[in-house]
Backbone and ligand atoms as CSV (ligand in chain L), in Angstrom:
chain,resi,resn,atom,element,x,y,z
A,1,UNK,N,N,-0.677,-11.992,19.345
A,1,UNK,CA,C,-0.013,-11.919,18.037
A,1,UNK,C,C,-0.975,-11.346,17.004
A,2,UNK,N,N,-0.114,-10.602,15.724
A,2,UNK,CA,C,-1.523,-10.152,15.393
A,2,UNK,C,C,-1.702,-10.784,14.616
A,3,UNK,N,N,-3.243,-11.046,14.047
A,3,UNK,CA,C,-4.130,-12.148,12.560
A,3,UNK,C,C,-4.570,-11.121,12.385
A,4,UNK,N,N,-4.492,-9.810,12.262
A,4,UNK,CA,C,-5.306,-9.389,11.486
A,4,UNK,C,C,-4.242,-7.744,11.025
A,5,UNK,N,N,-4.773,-7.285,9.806
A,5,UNK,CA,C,-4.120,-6.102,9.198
A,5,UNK,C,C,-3.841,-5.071,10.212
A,6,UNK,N,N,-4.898,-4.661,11.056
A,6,UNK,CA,C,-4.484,-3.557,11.675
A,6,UNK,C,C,-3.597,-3.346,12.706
A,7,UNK,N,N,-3.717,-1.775,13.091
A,7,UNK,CA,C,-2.133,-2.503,13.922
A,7,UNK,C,C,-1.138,-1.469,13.471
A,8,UNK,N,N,0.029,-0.729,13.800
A,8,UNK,CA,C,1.214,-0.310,13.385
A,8,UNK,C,C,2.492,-1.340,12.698
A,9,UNK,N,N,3.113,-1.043,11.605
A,9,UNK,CA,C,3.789,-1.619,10.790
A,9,UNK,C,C,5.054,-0.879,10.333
A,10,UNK,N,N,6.329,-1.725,9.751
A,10,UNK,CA,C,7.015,-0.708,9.675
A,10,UNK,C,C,8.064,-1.651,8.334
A,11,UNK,N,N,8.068,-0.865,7.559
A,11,UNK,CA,C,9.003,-2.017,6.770
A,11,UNK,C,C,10.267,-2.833,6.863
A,12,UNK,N,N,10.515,-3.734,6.512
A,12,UNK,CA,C,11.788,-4.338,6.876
A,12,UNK,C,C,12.252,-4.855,5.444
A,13,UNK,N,N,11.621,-4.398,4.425
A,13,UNK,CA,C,12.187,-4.900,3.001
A,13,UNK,C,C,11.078,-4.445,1.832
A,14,UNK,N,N,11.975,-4.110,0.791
A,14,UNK,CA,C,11.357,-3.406,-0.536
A,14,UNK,C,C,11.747,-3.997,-1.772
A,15,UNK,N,N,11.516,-4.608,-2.472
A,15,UNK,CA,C,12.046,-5.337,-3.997
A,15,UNK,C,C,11.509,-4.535,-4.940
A,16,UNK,N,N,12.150,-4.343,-5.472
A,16,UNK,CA,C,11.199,-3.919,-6.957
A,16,UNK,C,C,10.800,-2.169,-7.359
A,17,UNK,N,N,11.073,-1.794,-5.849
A,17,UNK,CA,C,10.128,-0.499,-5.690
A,17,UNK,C,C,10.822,0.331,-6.870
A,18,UNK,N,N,11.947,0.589,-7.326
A,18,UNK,CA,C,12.169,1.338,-8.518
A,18,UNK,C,C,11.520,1.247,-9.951
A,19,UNK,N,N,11.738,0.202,-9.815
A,19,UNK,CA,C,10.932,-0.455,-11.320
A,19,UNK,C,C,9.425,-0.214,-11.012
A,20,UNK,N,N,8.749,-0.329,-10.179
A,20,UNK,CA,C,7.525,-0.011,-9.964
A,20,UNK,C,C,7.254,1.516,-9.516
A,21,UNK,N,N,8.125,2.597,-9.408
A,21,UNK,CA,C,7.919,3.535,-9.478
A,21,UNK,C,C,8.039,4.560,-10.915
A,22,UNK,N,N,8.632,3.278,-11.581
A,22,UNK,CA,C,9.579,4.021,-13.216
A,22,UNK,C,C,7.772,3.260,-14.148
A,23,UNK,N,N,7.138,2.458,-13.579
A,23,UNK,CA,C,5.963,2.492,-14.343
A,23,UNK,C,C,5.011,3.439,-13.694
A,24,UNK,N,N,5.170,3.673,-12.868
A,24,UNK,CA,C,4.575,4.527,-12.564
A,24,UNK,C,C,4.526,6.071,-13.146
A,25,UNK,N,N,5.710,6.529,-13.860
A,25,UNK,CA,C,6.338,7.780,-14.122
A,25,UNK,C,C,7.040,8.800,-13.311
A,26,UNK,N,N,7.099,8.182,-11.999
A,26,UNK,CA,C,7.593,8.625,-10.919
A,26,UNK,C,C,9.511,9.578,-11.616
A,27,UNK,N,N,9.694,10.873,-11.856
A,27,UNK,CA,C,10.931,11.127,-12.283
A,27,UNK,C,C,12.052,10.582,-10.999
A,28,UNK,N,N,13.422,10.470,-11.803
A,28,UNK,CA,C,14.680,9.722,-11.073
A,28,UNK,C,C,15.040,10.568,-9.906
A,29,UNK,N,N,14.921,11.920,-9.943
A,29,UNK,CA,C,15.313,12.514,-8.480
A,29,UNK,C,C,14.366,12.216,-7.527
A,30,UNK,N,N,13.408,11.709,-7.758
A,30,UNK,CA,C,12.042,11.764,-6.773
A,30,UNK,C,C,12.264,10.167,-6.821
A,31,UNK,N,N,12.249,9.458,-7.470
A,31,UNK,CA,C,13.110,7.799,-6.873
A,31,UNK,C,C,13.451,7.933,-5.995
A,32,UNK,N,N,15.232,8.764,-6.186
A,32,UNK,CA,C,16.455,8.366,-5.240
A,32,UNK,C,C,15.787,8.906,-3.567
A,33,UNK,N,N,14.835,9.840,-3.512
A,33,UNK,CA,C,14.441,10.249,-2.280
A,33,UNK,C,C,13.748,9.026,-1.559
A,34,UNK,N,N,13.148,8.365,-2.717
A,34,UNK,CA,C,11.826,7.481,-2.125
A,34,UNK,C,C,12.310,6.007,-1.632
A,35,UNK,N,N,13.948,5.601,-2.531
A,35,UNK,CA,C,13.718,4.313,-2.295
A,35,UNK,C,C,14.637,4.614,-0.977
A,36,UNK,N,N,15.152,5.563,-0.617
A,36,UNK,CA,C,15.813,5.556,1.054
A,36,UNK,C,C,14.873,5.873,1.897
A,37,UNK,N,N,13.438,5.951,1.748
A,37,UNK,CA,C,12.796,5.414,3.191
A,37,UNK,C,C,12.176,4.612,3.765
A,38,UNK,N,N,12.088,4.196,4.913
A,38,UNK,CA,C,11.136,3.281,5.672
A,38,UNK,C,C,9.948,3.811,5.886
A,39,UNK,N,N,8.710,3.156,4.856
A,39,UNK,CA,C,8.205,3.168,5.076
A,39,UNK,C,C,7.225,2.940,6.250
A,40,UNK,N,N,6.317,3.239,6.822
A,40,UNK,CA,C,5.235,2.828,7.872
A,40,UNK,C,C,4.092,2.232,7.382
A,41,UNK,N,N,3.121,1.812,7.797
A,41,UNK,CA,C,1.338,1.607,7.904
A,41,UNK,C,C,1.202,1.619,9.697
A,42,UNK,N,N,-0.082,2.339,9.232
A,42,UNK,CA,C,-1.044,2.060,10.318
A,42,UNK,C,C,-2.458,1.838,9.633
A,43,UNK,N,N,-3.154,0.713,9.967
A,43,UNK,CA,C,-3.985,0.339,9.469
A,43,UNK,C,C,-4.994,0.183,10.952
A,44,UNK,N,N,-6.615,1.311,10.359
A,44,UNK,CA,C,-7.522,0.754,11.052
A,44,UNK,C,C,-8.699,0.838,10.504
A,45,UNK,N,N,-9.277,-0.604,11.348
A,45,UNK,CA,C,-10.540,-1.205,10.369
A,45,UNK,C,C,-11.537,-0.964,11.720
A,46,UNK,N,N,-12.740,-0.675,11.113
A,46,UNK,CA,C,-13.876,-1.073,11.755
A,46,UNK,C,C,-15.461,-1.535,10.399
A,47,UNK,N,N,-15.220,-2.829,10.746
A,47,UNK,CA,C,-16.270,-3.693,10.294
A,47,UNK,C,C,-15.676,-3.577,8.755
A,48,UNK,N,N,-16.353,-3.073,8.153
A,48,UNK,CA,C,-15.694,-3.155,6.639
A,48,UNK,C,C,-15.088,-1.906,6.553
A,49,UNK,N,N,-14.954,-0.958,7.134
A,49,UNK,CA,C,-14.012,0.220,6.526
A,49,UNK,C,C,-12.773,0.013,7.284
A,50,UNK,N,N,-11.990,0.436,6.785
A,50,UNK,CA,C,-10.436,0.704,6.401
A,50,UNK,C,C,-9.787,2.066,6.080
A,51,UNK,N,N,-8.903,2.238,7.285
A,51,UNK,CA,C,-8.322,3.519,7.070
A,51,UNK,C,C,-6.394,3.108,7.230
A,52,UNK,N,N,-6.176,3.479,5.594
A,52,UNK,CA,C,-4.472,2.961,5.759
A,52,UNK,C,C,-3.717,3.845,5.427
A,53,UNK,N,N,-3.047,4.447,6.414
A,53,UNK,CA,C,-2.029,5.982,6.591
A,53,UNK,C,C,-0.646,5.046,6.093
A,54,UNK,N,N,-0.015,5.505,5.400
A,54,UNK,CA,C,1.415,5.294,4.764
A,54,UNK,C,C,1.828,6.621,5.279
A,55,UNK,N,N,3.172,6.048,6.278
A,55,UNK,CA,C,4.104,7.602,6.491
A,55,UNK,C,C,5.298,7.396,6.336
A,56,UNK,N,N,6.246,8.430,6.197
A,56,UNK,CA,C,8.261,8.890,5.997
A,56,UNK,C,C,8.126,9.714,6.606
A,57,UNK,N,N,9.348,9.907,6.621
A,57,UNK,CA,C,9.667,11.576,6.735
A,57,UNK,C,C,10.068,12.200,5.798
A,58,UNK,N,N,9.214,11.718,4.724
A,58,UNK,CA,C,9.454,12.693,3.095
A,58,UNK,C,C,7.779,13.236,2.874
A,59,UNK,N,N,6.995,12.194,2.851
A,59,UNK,CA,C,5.546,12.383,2.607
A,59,UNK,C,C,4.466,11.293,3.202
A,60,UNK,N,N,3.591,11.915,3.591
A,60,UNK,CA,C,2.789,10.900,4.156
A,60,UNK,C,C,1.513,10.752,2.756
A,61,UNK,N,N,0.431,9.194,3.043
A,61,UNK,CA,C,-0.483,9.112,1.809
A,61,UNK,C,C,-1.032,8.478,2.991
A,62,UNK,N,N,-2.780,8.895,3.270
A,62,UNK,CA,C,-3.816,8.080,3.404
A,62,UNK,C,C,-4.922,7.909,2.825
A,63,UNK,N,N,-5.504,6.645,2.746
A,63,UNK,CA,C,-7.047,6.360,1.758
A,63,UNK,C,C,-7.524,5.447,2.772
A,64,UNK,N,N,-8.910,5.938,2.474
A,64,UNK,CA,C,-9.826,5.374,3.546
A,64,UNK,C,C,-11.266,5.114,2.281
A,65,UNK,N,N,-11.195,3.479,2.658
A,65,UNK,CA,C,-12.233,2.961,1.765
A,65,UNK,C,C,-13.205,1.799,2.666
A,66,UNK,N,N,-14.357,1.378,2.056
A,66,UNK,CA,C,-15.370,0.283,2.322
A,66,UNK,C,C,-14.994,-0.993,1.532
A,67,UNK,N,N,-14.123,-1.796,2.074
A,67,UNK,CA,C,-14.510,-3.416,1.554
A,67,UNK,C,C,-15.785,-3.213,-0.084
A,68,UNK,N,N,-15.506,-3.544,-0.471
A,68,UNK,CA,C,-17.307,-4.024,-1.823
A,68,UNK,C,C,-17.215,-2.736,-2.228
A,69,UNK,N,N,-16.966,-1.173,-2.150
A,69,UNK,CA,C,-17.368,-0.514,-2.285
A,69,UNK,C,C,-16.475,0.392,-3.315
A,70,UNK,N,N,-16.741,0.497,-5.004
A,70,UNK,CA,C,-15.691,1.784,-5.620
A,70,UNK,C,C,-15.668,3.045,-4.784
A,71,UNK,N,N,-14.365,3.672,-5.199
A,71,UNK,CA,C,-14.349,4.789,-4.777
A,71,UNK,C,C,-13.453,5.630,-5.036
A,72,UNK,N,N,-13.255,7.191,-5.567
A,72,UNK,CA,C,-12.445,7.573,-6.439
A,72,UNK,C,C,-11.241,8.308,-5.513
A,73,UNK,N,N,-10.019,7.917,-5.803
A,73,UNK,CA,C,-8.642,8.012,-5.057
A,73,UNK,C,C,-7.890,8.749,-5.406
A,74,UNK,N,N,-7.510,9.878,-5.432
A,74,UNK,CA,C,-6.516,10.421,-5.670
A,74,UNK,C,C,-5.205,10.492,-5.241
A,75,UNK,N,N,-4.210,9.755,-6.185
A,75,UNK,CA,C,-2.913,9.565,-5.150
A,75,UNK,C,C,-1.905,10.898,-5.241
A,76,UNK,N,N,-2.307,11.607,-4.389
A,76,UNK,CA,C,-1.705,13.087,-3.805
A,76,UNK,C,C,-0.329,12.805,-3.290
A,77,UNK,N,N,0.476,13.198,-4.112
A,77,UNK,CA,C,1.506,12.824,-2.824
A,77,UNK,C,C,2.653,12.244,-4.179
A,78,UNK,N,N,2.014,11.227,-4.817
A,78,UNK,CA,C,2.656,10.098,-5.249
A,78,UNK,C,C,2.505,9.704,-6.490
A,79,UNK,N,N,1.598,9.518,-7.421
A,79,UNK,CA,C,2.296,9.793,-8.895
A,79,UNK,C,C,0.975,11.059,-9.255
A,80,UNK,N,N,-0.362,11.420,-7.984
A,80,UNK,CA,C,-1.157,12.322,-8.770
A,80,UNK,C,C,-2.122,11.758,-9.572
A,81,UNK,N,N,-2.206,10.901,-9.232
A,81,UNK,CA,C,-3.334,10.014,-10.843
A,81,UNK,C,C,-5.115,10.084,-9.999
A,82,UNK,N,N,-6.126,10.154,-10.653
A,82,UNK,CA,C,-7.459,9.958,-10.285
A,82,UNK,C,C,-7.776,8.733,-10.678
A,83,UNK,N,N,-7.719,7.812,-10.040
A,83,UNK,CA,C,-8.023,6.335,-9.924
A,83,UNK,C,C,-9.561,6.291,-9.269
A,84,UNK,N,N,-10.051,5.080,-9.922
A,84,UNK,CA,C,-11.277,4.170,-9.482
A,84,UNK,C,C,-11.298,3.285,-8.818
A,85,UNK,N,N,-10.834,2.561,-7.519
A,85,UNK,CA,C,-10.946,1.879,-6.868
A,85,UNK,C,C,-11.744,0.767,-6.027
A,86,UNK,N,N,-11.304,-0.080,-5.893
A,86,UNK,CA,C,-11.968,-1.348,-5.240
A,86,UNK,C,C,-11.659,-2.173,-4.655
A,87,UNK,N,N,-11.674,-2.536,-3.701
A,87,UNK,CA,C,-11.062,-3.851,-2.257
A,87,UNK,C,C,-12.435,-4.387,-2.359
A,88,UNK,N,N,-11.440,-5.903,-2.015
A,88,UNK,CA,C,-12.290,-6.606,-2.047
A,88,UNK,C,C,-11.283,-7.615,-1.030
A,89,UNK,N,N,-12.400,-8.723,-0.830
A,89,UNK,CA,C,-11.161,-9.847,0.304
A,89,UNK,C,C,-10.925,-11.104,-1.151
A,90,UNK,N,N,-10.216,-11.797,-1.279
A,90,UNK,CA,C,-9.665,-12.855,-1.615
A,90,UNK,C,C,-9.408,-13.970,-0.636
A,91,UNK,N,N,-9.948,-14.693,0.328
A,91,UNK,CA,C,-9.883,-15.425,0.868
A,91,UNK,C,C,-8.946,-14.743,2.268
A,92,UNK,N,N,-7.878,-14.664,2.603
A,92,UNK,CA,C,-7.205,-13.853,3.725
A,92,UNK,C,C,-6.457,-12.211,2.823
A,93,UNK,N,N,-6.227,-12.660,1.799
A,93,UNK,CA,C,-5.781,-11.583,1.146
A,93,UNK,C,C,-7.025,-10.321,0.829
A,94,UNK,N,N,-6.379,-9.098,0.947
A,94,UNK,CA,C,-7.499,-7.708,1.034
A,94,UNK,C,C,-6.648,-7.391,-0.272
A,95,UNK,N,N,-7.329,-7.035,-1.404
A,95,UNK,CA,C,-6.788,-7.015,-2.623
A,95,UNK,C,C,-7.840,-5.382,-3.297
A,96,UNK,N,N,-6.645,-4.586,-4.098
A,96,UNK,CA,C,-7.012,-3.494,-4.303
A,96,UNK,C,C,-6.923,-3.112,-6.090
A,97,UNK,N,N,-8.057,-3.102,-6.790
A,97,UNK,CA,C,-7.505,-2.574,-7.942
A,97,UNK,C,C,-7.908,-1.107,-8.831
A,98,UNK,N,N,-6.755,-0.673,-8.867
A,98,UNK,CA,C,-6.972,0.683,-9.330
A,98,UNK,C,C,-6.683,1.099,-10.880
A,99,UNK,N,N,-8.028,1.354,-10.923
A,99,UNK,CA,C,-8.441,1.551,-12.607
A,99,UNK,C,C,-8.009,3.064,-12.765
A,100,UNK,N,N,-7.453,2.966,-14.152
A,100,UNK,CA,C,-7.151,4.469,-14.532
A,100,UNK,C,C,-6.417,4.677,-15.671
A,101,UNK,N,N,-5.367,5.499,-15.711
A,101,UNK,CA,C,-4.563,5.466,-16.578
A,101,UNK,C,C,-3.647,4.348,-16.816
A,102,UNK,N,N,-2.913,3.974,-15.978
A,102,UNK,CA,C,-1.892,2.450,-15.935
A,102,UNK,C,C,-2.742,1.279,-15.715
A,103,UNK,N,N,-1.798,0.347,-16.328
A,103,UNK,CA,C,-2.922,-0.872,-16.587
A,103,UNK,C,C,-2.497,-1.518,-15.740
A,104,UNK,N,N,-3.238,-2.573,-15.224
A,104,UNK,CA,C,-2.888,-3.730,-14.056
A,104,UNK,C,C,-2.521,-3.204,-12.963
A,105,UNK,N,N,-2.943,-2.053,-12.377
A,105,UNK,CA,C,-2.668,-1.270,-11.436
A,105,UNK,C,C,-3.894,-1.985,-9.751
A,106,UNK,N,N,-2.440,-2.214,-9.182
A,106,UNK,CA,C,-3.333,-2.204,-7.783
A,106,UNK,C,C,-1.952,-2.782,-6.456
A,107,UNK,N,N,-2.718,-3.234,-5.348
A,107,UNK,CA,C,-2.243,-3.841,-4.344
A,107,UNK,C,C,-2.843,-4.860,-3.488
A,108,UNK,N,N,-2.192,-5.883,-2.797
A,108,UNK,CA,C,-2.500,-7.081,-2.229
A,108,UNK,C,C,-1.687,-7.008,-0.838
A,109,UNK,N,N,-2.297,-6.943,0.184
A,109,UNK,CA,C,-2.361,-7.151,1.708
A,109,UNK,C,C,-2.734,-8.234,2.006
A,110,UNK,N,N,-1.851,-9.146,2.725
A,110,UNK,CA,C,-1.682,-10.339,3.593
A,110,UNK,C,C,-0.962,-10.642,4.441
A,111,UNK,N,N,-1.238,-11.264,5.901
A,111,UNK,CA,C,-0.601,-11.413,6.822
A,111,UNK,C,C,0.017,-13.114,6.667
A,112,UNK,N,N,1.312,-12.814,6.893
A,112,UNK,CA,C,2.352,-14.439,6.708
A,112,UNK,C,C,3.079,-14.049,8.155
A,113,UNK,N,N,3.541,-15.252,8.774
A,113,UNK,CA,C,4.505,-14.825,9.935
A,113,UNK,C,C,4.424,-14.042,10.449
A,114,UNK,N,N,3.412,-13.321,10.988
A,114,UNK,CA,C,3.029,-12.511,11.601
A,114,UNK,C,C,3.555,-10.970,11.049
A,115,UNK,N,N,4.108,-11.289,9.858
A,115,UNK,CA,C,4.227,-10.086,9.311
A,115,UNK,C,C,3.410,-9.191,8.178
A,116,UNK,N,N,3.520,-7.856,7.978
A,116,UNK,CA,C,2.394,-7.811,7.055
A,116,UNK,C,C,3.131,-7.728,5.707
A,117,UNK,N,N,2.533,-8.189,4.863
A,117,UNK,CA,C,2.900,-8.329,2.856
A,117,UNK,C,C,1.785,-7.603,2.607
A,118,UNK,N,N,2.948,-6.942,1.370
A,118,UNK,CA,C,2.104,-6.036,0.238
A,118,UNK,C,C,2.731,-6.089,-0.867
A,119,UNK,N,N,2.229,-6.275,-2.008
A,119,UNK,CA,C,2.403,-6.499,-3.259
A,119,UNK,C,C,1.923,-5.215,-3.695
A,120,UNK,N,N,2.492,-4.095,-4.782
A,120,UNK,CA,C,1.961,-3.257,-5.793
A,120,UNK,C,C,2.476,-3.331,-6.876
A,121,UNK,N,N,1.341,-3.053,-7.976
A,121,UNK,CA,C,1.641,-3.596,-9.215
A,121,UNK,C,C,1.134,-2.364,-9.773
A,122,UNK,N,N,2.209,-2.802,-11.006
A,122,UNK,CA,C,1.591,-1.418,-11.732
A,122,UNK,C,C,2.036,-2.099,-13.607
A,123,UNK,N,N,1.144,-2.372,-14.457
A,123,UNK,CA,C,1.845,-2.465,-15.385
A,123,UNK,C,C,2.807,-3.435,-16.059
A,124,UNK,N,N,2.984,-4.693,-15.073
A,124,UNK,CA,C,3.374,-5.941,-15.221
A,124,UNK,C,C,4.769,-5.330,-14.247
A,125,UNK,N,N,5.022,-4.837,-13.722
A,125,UNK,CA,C,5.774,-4.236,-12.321
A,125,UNK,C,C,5.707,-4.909,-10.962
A,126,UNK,N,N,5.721,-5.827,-10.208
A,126,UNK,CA,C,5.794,-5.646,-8.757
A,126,UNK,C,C,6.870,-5.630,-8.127
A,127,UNK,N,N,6.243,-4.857,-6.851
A,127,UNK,CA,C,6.546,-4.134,-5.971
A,127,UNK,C,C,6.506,-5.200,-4.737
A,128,UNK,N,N,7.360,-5.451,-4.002
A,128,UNK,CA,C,7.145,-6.760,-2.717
A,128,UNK,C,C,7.419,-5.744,-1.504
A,129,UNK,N,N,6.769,-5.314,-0.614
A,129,UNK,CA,C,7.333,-4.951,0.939
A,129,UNK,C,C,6.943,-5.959,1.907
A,130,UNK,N,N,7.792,-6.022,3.287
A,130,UNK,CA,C,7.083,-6.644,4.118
A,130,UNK,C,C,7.625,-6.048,5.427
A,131,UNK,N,N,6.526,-5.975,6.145
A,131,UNK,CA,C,6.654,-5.010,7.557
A,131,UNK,C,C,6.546,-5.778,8.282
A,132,UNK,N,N,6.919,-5.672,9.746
A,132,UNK,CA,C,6.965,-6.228,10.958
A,132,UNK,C,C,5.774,-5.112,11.984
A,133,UNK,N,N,5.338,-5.875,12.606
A,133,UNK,CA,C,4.677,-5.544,13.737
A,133,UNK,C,C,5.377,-4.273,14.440
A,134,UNK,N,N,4.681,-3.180,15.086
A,134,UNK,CA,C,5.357,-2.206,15.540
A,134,UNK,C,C,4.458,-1.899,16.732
A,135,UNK,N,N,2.811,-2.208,16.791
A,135,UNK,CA,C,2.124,-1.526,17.550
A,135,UNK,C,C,2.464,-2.080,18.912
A,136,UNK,N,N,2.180,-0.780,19.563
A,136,UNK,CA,C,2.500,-1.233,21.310
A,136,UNK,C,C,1.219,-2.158,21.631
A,137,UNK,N,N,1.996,-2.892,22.622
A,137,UNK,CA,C,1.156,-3.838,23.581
A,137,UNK,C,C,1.102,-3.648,24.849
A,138,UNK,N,N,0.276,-3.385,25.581
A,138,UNK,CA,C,-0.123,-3.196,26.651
A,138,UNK,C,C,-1.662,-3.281,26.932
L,1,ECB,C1,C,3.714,7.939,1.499
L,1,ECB,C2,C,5.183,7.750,1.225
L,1,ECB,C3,C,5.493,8.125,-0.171
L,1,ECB,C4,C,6.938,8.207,-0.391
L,1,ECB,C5,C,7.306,8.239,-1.882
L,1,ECB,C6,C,7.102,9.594,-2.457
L,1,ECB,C7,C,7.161,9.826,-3.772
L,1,ECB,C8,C,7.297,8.739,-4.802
L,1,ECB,C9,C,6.041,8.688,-5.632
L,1,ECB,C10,C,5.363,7.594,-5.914
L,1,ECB,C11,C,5.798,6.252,-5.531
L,1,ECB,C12,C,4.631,5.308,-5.413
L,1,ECB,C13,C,4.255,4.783,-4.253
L,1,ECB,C14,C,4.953,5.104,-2.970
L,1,ECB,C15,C,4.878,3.931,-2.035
L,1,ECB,C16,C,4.034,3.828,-1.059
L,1,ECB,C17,C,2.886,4.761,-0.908
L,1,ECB,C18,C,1.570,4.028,-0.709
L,1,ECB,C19,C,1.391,2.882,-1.661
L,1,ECB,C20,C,0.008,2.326,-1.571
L,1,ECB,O1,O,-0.771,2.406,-2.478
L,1,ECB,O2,O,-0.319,1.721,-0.418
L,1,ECB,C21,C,-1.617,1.159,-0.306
L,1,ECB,C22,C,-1.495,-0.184,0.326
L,1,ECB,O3,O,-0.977,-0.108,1.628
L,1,ECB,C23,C,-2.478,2.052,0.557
L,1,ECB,O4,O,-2.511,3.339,0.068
């Protein structure tokens, strides 16, 4: 079973994601595309780095960061912003905050029920997904 982030993922639920894309500045035709897909993760870690691919079949986004470590992000793809970044752990939670133009900007990764949670915030905005396990076993 998995305890830990990495792993293939696939969503099974989205709350909020409009409202957290409308703080974002995300325009309404580029919404209606976004909130009809299922999202993915694939998440892989070795020791403290982290590599987390978000895919559709509209656009894919990956960032690859160090646990403790800033690092400057450009979200290509998705609202375009040059963010300052930072993960850090919170006890089981891997928590992300991205400094920049929008305030209170970031995300929170945690495993519940063997599923994975993510929280994004943007602006007094959240965003709730939660994915199910996808990676093969063998
Ligand atoms: C990569 C799929 C993007 C599909 C939406 C395309 C355009 C809408 C523009 C902006 C919407 C904002 C976010 C899209 C939602 C998910 C993308 C990744 C969110 C994120 O920061 O994930 C973190 C935590 O897993 C890792 O990058």
């Amino acid at each position: 079973m998995p305890a830990s982030l990495s792993g293939k993922w696939e969503m099974i639920s989205n709350v909020n994601f409009d409202n957290y894309m409308i703080a974002l500045g995300i325009s309404a035709s580029l919404r209606k595309i976004a909130a009809k897909l299922t999202l993915k993760k694939k998440i892989e870690r070795q020791e403290d780095q982290f590599i987390v691919k978000t895919t559709s079949t509209f656009r894919n986004y990956t960032v690859t960061f160090k646990v403790g470590q800033e690092f400057n992000e450009f979200t290509k793809g998705l609202d375009n912003r040059h963010l300052k970044s930072l993960v850090r752990w919170e006890g089981n939670k891997l928590i992300c905050e991205q400094t920049g133009e929008k305030k209170n900007r970031g995300w929170t990764h945690w495993i519940e029920d063997d599923k994975l949670h993510l929280e994004l915030f943007c602006e007094g905005q959240v965003c709730k997904q939660v994915y199910k396990n996808v990676s093969k076993t063998r």
